[in-house]
N, C-alpha and C positions, 0 to 999 in steps of 0.2 A: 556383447561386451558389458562387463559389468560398471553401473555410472560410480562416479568416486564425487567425495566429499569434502571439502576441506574445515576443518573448525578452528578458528583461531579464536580463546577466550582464558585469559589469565585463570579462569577458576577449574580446580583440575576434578572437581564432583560436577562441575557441570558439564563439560568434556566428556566424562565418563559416559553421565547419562544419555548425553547425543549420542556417541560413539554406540552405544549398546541400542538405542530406539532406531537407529540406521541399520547397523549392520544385520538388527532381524529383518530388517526391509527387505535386504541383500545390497547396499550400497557397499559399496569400498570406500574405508574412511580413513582419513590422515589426522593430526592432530598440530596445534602450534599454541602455543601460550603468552606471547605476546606481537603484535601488532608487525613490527622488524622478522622476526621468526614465522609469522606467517606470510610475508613478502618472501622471505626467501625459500621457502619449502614450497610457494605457490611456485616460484620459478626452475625451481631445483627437479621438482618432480611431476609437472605438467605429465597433460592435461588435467583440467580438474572442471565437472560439469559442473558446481555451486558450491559456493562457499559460503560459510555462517560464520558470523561477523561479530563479535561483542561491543557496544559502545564504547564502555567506560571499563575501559584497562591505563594501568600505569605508563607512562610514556607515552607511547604513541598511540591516540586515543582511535575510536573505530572507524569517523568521520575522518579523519586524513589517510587511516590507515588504505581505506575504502578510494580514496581519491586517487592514491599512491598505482592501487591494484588498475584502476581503470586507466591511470599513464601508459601503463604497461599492456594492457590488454584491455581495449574498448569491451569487448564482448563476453567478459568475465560478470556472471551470474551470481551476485552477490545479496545475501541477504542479510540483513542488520537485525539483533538478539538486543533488548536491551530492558532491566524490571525499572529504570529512570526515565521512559523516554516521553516525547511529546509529540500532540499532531504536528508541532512544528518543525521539531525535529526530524520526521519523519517524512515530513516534504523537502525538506532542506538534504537527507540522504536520497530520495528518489532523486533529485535535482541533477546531485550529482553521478547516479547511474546505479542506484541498489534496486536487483529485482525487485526487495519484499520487506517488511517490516514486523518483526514478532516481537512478543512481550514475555517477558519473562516473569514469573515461570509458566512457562507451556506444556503442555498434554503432548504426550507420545503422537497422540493423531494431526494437533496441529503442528507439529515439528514436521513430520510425515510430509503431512500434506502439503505447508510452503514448498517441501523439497520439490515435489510432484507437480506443484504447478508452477514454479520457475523453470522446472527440465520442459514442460509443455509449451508453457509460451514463448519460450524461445523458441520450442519446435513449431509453430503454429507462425508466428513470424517466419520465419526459416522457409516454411514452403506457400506462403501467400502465394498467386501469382502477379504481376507486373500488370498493372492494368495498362491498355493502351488506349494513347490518346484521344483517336476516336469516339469511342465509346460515350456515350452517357453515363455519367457516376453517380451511386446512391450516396444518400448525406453518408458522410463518415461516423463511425461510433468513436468516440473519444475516449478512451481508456484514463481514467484517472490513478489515484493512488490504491497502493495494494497493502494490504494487512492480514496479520493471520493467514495467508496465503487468498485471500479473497480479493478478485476485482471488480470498480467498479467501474461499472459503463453506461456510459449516458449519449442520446444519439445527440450530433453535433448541432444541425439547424433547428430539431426542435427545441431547445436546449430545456431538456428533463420534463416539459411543461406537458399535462395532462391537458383535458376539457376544462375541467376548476381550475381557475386563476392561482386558488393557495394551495393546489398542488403538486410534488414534481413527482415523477416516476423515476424511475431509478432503473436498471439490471447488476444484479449483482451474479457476479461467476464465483463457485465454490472451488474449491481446489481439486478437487475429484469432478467436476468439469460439468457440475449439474447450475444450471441458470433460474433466475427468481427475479421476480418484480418483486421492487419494496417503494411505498406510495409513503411519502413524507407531508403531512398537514400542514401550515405554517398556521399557527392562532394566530386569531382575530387580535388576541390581547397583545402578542408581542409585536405584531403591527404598531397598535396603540402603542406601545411601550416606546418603540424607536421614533414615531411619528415626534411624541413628548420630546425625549431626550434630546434626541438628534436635531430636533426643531425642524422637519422636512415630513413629508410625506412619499414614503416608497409603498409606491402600488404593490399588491400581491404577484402581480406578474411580472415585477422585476428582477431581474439575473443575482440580482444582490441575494435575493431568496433562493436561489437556487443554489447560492454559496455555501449560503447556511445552511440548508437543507441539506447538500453535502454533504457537510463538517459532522451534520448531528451523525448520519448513517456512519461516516468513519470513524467518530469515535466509539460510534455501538458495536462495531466488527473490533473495534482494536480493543474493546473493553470486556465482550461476549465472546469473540471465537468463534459467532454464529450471528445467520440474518433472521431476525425479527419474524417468532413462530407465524404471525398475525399477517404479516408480510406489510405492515403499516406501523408508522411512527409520526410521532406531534412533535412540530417545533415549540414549544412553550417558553424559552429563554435564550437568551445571545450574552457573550461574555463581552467583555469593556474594549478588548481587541477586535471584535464584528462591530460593535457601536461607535469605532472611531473608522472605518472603514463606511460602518454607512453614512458619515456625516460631509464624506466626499465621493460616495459614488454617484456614477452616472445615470442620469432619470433614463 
């Protein structure tokens, strides 16, 4: 059965271009031009395996629109398009139930491939089996935020922490379903730097670092479209919003 598409984005060149990098795919694709019109064409002509989502349209902007669609359908596969968005932003649509997060403008292969790995990891969800209670359970892997079709996963108990204290380990899944370690450095110097500022001292093996460390891999995937040839990245700087964060986080 052929998977179908839905796009709802005010711009009708950008529509087109999905419309035409899908349907080489072989998807079946639908079309809506604003936010209300894509509510009702979602319900009008269900099912629909994923939907692409534009932020910033007239009226009813992507973020409610997105809210609206998940009233209606928890299990509606939605991925937010947007060339204004932020990592804030974009946790704040995971929050509220968006598979995925792309940035505009994107590559035929990255449009593709979000499709590809939201249809997956719902399938992957979908036939987990039920653990029973009995059993002994391995730590859980912790699925964080997704971009450019890419997730990251960090296992739960260890949280990211290698043998070095300033470093975390990372797994990043591709969208075509190939898995990478990327090992994030925290400098010495922006230790120093927060130690200063902040007036406190956070050790290198605190969770704080491992936020950051995070933050930087996500904005490198939401900025690249790709994980780090080297499979390694240095924290060197924190913005004024991680520096008011560590001046109350937890020792």
């Amino acid at each position: 059965m052929t998977q179908r598409v839905l796009i709802i984005d005010d711009e009708e060149n950008i529509r087109r271009m999905m419309r035409l990098t899908l349907e080489s795919a072989g998807y079946g694709v639908g079309e809506a031009s604003s936010g209300q019109q894509g509510l009702d064409v979602y319900a009008r002509e269900a099912p629909w395996d994923v939907v692409l989502l534009d932020q910033r349209m007239p009226g009813m902007d992507g973020l409610e629109t997105l809210r609206r669609l998940k009233q209606r359908d928890r299990n509606s596969r939605v991925i937010m398009i947007t060339a204004f968005a932020s990592i804030e932003l974009a946790v704040n649509a995971m929050k509220v139930g968006a598979s995925d997060f792309v940035r505009k403008p994107m590559t035929p292969d990255i449009l593709r491939g979000a499709v590809a790995a939201a249809i997956s990891k719902s399938a992957r969800r979908a036939t987990e089996p039920v653990a029973e209670v009995e059993k002994p359970q391995e730590p859980p892997e912790i699925e964080t935020i997704t971009l450019n079709g890419f997730e990251i996963i960090r296992p739960g108990d260890s949280d990211a922490t290698s043998s070095q204290p300033n470093e975390r380990i990372f797994t990043v899944l591709a969208p075509e379903g190939k898995r990478s370690r990327v090992t994030v450095k925290i400098d010495d110097e922006v230790i120093g730097y927060v130690e200063r500022i902040a007036r406190r001292r956070l050790e290198p093996g605190n969770s704080f670092w491992t936020n950051a460390a995070e933050q930087l891999l996500s904005d490198y995937l939401w900025n690249e479209g790709a994980t780090p040839s080297s499979g390694k990245l240095t924290l060197k700087s924190i913005d004024r919003e991680q520096l008011l964060q560590a001046e109350r986080w937890e020792k």
